[in-house]
C-alpha positions in Angstrom: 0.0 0.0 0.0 1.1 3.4 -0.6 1.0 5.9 1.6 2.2 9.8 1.5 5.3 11.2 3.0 2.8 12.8 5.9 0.9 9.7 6.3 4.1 7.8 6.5 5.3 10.3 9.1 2.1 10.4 10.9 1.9 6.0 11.3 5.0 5.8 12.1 4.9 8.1 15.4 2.0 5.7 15.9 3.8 2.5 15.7 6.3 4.5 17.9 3.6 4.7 20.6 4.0 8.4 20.2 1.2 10.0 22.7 1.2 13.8 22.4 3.1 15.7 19.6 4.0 19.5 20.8 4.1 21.7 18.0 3.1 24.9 15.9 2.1 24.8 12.1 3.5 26.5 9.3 3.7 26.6 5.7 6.5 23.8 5.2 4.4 21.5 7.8 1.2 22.0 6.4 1.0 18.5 4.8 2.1 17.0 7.7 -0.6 18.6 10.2 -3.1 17.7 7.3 -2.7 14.0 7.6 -2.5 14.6 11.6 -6.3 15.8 11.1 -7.3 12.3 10.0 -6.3 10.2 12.8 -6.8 10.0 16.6 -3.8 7.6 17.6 -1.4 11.1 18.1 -2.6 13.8 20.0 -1.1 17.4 19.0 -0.6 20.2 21.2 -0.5 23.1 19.9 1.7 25.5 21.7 1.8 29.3 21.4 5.7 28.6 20.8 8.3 26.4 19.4 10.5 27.0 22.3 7.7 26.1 24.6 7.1 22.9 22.5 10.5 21.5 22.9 10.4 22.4 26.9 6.6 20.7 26.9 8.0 17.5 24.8 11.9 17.7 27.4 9.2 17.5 30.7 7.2 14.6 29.1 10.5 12.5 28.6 12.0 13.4 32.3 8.9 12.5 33.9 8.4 9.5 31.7 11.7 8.0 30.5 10.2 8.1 27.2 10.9 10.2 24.1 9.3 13.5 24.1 8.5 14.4 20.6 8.1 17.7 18.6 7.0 19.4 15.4 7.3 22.6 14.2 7.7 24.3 10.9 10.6 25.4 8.3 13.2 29.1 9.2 11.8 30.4 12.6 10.2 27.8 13.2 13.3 25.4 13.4 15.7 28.6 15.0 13.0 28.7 17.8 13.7 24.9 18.9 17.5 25.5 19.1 17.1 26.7 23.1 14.7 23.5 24.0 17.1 21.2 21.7 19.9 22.3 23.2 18.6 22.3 26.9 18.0 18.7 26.5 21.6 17.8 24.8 22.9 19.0 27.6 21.1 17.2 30.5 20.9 14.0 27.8 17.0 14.3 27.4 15.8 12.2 24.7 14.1 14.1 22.1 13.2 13.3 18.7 12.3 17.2 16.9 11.0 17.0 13.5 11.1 20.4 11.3 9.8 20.8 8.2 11.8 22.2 5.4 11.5 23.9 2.1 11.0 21.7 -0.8 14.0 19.6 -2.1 15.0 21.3 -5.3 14.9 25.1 -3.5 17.1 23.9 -0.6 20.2 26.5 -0.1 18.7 29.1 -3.1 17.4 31.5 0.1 13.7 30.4 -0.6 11.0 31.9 1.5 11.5 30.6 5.6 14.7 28.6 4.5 17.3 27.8 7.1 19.9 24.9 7.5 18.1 22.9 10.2 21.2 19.9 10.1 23.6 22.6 10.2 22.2 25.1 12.8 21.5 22.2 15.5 24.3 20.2 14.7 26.6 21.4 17.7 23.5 20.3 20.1 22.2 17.2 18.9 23.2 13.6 19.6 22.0 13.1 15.6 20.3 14.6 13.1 19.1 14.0 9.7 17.9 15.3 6.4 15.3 13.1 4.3 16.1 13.3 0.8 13.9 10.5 -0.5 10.4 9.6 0.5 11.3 5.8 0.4 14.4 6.9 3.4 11.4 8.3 5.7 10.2 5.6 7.9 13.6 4.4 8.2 15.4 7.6 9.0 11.8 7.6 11.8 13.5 4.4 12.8 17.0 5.5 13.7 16.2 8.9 15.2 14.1 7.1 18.4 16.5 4.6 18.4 19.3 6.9 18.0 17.6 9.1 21.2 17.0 6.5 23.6 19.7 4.5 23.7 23.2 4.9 25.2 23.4 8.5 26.2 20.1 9.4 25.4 19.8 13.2 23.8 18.1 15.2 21.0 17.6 14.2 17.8 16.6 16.3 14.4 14.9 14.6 11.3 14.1 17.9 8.8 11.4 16.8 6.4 11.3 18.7 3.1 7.8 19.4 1.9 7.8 17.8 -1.1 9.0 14.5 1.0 5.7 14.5 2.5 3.5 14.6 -0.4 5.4 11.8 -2.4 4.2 8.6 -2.5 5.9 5.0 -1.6 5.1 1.3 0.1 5.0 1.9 3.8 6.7 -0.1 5.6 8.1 0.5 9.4 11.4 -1.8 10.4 11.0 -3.4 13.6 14.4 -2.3 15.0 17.1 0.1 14.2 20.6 -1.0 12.8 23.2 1.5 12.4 26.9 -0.2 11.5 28.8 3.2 13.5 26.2 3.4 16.5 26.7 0.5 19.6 26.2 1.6 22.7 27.7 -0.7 25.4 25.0 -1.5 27.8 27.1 -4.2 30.2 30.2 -3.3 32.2 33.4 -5.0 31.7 33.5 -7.9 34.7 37.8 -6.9 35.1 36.7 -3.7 35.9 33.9 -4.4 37.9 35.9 -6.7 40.3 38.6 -4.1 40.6 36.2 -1.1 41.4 34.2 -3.3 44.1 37.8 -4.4 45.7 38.9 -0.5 45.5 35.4 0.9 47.3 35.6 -2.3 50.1 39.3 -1.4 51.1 37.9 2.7 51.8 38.4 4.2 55.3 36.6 7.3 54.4 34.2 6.2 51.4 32.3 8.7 49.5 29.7 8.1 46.1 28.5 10.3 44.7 25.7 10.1 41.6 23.9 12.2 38.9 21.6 12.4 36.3 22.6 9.3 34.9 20.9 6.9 37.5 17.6 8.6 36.6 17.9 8.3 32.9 19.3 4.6 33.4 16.0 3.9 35.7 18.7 3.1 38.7 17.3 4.0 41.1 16.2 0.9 43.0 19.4 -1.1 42.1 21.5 2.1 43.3 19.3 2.4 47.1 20.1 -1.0 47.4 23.8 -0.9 46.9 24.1 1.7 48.9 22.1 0.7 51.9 24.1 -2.9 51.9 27.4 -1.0 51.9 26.4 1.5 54.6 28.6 4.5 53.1 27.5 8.3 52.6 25.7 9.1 49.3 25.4 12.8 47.4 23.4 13.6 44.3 24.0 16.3 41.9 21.5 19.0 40.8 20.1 16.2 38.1 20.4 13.0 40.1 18.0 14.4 43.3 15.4 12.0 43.4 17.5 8.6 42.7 18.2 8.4 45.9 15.6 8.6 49.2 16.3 12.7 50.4 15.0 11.8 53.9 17.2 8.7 54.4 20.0 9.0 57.1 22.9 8.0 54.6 21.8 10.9 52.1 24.1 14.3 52.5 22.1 16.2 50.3 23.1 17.8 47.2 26.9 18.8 46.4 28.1 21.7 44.1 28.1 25.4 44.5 24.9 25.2 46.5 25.3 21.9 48.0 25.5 21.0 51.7 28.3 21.7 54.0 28.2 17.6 54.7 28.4 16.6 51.5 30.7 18.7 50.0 33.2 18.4 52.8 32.8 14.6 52.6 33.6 14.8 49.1 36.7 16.8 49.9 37.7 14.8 52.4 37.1 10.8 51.0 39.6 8.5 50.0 37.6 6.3 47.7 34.9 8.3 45.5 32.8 5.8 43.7 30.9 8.1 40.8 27.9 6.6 38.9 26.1 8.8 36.0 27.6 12.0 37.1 29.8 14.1 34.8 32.2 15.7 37.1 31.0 19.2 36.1 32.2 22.5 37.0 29.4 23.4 39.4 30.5 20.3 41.0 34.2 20.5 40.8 34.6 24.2 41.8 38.6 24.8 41.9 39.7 21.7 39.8 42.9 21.3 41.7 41.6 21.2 45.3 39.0 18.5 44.4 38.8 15.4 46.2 42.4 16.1 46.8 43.0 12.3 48.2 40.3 10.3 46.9 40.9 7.6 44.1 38.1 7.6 41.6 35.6 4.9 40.6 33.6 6.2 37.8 30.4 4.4 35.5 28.9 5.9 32.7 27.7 4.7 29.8 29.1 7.5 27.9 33.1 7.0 27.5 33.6 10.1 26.7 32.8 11.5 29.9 35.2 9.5 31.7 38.8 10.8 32.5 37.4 14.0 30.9 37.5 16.4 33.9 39.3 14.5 36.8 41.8 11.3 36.2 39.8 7.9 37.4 41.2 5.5 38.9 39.3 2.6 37.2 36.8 3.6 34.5 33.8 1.5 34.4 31.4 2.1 30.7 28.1 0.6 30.8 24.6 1.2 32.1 24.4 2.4 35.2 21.3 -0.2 36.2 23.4 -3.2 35.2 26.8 -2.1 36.2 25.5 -1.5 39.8 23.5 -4.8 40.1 26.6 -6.7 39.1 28.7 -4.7 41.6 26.1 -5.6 44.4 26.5 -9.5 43.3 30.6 -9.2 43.8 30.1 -6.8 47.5 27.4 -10.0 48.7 30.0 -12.7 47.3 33.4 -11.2 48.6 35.3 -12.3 51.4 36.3 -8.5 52.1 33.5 -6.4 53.7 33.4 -2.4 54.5 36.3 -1.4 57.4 33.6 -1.3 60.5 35.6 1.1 62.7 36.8 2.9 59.7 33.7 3.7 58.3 32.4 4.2 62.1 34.9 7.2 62.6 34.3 8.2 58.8 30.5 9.0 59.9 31.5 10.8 63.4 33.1 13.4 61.3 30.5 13.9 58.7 27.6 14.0 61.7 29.8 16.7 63.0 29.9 18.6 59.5 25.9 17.6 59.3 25.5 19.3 63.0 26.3 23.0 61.7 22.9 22.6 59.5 23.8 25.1 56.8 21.0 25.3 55.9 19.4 27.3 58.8 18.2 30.7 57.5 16.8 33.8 59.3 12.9 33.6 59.6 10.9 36.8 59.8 7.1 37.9 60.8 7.3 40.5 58.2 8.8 39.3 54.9 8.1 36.2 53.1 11.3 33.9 52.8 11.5 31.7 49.8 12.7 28.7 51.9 9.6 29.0 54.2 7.1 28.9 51.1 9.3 25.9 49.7 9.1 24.4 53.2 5.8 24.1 53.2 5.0 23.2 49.6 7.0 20.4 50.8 5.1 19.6 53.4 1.6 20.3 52.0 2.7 18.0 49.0 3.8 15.1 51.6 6.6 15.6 48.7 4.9 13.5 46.1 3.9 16.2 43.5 6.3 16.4 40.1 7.7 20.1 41.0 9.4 21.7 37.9 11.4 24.8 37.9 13.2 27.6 36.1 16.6 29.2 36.3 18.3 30.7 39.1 18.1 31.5 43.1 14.2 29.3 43.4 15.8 26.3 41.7 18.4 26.1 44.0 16.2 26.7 47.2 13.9 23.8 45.8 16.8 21.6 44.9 17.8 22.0 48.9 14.0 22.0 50.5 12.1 20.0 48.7 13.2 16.8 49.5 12.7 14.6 46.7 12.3 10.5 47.2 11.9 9.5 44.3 13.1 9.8 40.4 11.9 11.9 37.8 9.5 14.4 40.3 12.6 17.2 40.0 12.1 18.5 36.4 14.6 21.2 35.3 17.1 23.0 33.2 20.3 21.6 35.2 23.6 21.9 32.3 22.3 24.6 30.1 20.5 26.8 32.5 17.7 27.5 30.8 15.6 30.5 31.8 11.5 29.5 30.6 11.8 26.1 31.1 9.6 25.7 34.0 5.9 26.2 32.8 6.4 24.8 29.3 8.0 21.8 30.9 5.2 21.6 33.9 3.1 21.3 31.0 4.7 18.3 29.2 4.5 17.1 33.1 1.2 17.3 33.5 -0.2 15.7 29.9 2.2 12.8 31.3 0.5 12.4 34.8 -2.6 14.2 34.5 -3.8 13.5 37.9 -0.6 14.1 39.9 -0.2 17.3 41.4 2.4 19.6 39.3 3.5 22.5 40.6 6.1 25.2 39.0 8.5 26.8 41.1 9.5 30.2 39.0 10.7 33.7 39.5 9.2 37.0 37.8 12.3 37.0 35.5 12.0 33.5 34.1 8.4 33.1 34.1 8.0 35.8 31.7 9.9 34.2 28.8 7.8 31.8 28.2 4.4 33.1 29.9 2.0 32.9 26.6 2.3 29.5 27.6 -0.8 30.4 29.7 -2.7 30.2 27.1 -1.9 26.7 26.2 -2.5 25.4 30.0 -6.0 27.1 29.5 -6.5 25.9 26.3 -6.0 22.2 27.4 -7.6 22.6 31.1 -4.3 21.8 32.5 -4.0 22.3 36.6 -0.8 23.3 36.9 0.4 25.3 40.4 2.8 28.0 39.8 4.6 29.4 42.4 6.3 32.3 41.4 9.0 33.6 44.2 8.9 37.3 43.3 12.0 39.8 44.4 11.3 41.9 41.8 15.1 41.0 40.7 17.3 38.6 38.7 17.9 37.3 42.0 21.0 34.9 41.1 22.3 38.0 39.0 21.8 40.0 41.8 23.7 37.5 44.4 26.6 37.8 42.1 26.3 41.2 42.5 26.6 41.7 45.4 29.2 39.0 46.4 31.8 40.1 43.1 31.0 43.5 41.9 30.6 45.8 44.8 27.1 45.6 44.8 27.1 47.5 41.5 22.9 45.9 40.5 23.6 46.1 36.4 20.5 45.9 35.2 19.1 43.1 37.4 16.1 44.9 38.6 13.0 44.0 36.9 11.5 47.2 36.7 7.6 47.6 35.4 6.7 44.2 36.0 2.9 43.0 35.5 0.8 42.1 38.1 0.9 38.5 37.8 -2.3 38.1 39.7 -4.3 40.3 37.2 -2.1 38.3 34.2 -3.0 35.1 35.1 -6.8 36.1 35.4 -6.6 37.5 31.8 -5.4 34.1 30.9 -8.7 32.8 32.5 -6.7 31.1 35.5 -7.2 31.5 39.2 -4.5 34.2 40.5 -2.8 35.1 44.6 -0.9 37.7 45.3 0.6 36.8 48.6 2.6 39.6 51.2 2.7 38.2 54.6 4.2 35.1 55.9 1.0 34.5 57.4 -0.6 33.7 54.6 1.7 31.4 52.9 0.6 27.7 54.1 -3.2 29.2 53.7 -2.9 30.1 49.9 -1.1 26.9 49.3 -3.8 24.7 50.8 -6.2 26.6 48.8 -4.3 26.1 45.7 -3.4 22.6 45.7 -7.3 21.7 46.8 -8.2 23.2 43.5 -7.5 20.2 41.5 -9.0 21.5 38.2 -7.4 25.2 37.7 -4.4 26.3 37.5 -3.4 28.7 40.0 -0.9 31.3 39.8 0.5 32.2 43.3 2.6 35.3 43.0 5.2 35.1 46.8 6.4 38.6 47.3 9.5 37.5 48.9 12.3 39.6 50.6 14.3 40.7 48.1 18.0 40.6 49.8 17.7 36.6 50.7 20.9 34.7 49.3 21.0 31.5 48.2 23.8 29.7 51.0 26.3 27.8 51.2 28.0 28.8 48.2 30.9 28.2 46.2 32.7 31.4 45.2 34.0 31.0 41.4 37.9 29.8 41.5 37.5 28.1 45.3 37.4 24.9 46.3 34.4 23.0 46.4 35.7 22.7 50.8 35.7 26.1 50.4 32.0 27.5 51.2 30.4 30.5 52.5 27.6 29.9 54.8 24.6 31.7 55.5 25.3 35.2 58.1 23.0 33.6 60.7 25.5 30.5 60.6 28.6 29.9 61.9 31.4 30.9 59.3 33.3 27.9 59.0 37.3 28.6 58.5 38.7 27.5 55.2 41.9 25.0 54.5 44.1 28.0 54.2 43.0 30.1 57.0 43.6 27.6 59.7 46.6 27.2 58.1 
């Protein structure tokens, strides 16, 4: 039988089990949405941006492990994915973006909404193709969701030109993917196993320490267990919160520039870092020559490019993070050798003592709302079991650090590239996943603004989302910055004219707060989260001169932290020297 280029297209995200298709129509794409009208096996939502589509499609895959997909139109169309595309490449989202093109024979003559779509995404994509015959299209299909889901999972482009879509050929879909250059190693080499399990057993001061990775590689069960039979001290990053149980007694928190005193001075201090779907990243590292100073490094990924490419390792372990640690757990039960009792003993007296200064104790105040105290609760109110997404800046660190998060894929956000507008586009793609889990947004009045017409499309497709946007009417990271290594010279950080958000989100047909006191805060969020059919908009007007501690200065040491002013200031290395 033979079937259009856009029927083609549209069947195969079927046989995909494709559920929701973000996009925006256009000229180039218009026989593509055409033979979308005919069927009812893919939903399409239509966003009021591209950008917003690839975030929407980024917080369906994080929440789901499964590939979030797009489809948007030729020129702007395509340039107005490049943010979401690239925010995914970065935290290894798997993605499969498809852009229409111009027709085949007025490629590269400047025709009308023509852009190179291969060559403007190429830095930030794991693949991308062009389809030059319509008989190459289900295939090409194929490869790009096999090509994103596997392995490192990331982005992929497939850029359709119009005239591809309205030739004819035999459909057929291939039931798997074979590509002679693409083999992603899924089991860990046993030699290396056996000497990374006898390396962690021999540790006096053992440290692991885990991203991203052990959410994408669904490891978070085999990695609880590993770690409760061994006993030893666990950090996540930014990306990995979640894989790990925040509440259990052998979790430190989160490490990095705004990570825990405990954990990053356990870090420092280990002799044996075992380091499982983490990247070693500069947020992470701070100074590269003061970290983990004496430690001998353990590191699994199934990337092997990312090992050996910050710090040197020790013994470099490629595989999936899943199978690599269930076959390290089978060598820990069968070895002779078991974890140094009084060792590891002592090892925990000292971090209990780091864990004792509680950095993160802030100032509380009857007058001014602080964003911790409105995190705090959510928390609580939540029983921390909503999917909480955020933007960029000081409220994704305060939620990273207060909302403790038990369980994968609930922390949706914008960890490698930083992404500014990530947070209600991505709720979105959230909530179409789990559309009767609480969602909630945690934003600022910077971010929320760059991707705000996405109002319209939570309204448009009764979505229930709860945005809480912690409002100090600044750039409030910027603004830290400012004030810690410019002399307090504010450059354009103040957001100055800014909307009332409560009369916004009522324009938008949503329910809107405007909240002042700290009084109110655990009132307004009950309220919110009872209303289970509307998306409220709950504007915190917090005090504006809250920092986000500890931090990490730029060039120090990741020992090396400053702590809140109502904390004790802890001495550094080289002052008690």
């Amino acid at each position: 039988m033979e079937l259009t280029g856009a029927d083609i297209f549209v069947r195969c995200l079927a046989e995909e089990g494709v559920e929701y298709l973000f996009g925006y129509p256009g000229g180039a794409a218009l026989h593509l949405y055409d033979a979308l009208y005919t069927q009812d096996k893919v939903q399409h939502i239509l966003v009021r941006h591209e950008q917003g589509a690839t975030h929407a499609a980024d917080g369906y895959a994080r929440s789901t492990g499964r590939p979030g997909v797009v489809l948007v139109t030729s020129g702007p169309g395509a340039t107005n994915t490049v943010t979401g595309i690239a925010t995914a490449h970065m935290d290894s989202i798997p993605l499969v973006v498809f852009t229409a093109q111009v027709a085949s024979a007025l490629i590269g003559d400047d025709a009308f909404q023509e852009v190179d779509s291969v060559g403007i995404t190429r830095p930030c994509v794991k693949h991308n193709f062009l389809v030059r015959d319509v008989r190459d299209l289900a295939v090409t299909i194929k490869k790009a969701f096999y090509i994103a889901t596997t392995g490192r999972p990331g982005p992929v482009v497939v850029d359709i030109p119009k005239d591809i879509t309205a030739h004819k050929t035999e459909y057929f879909y291939p039931e798997t993917a074979v590509i002679r250059s693409y083999s992603p190693v899924k089991k860990g080499h046993q030699t290396q196993i056996k000497k990374g399990v006898e390396l962690l057993l021999s540790a006096k001061r053992p440290m692991i320490y885990t991203g991203g990775g052990i959410v994408l590689g669904e490891a978070s069960a085999s990695l609880t267990a590993f770690v409760r039979e061994l006993g030893y001290p666990i950090t996540n990053t930014l990306m990995g919160l979640g894989s790990y149980p925040a509440t259990d007694s052998l979790f430190l928190g989160m490490l990095g520039m705004h990570g825990t005193y405990e954990a990053n001075m356990a870090m420092h201090e280990c002799d044996v870092l075992l380091a499982v779907g983490a990247r070693f990243d500069d947020r992470i590292t701070g100074d590269l020559a003061q970290f983990c100073p004496h430690a001998r490094i353990v590191h699994v990924d199934v990337d092997p490019s990312s090992i050996g490419k910050t710090v040197p390792v020790e013994v470099p372990i490629v595989g999936d993070a899943d199978t690599v640690l269930q076959d390290m757990m089978k060598r820990v039960k069968a070895s002779d050798t078991k974890p140094d009792s009084h060792a590891l003993k002592s090892w925990w007296q000292q971090i209990e003592q780091w864990r004792g200064l509680k950095c993160l104790t802030y100032q509380k105040s009857d007058e001014l709302i602080k964003p911790q105290y409105v995190l705090e609760h959510l928390y609580e109110l939540t029983g921390g079991d909503a999917y909480v997404t955020s933007d960029v800046g000081q409220h994704q660190m305060w939620t990273a650090q207060y909302y403790k998060f038990e369980q994968p894929r609930r922390w949706i956000n914008s960890g490698g590239l930083g992404t500014m507008g990530f947070g209600l586009p991505a709720a979105m793609g959230v909530q179409f996943a789990h559309p009767n889990d609480t969602v909630v947004c945690v934003t600022g009045e910077a971010s929320i603004q760059m991707c705000i017409q996405e109002l319209s499309t939570c309204k448009q497709y009764a979505l229930p989302i709860k945005v809480v946007n912690l409002n100090n009417r600044y750039m409030g990271m910027v603004r830290q910055w400012q004030e810690f290594f410019y002399e307090k010279r504010y450059s354009h950080s103040y957001m100055e004219a800014l909307p009332d958000f409560t009369l916004l989100a009522e324009s938008y047909g949503h329910v809107g707060f405007k909240i002042t006191k700290p009084s109110d805060v655990e009132g307004v969020l009950k309220e919110a989260l009872g209303m289970k059919d509307r998306l409220v908009f709950m504007d915190f007007i917090t005090d504006q001169k809250e920092n986000v501690y500890p931090m990490v200065g730029a060039g120090k040491g990741h020992h090396e932290m400053h702590l809140a002013p109502c904390n004790a200031v802890v001495p550094t290395d080289r002052e008690l020297a």
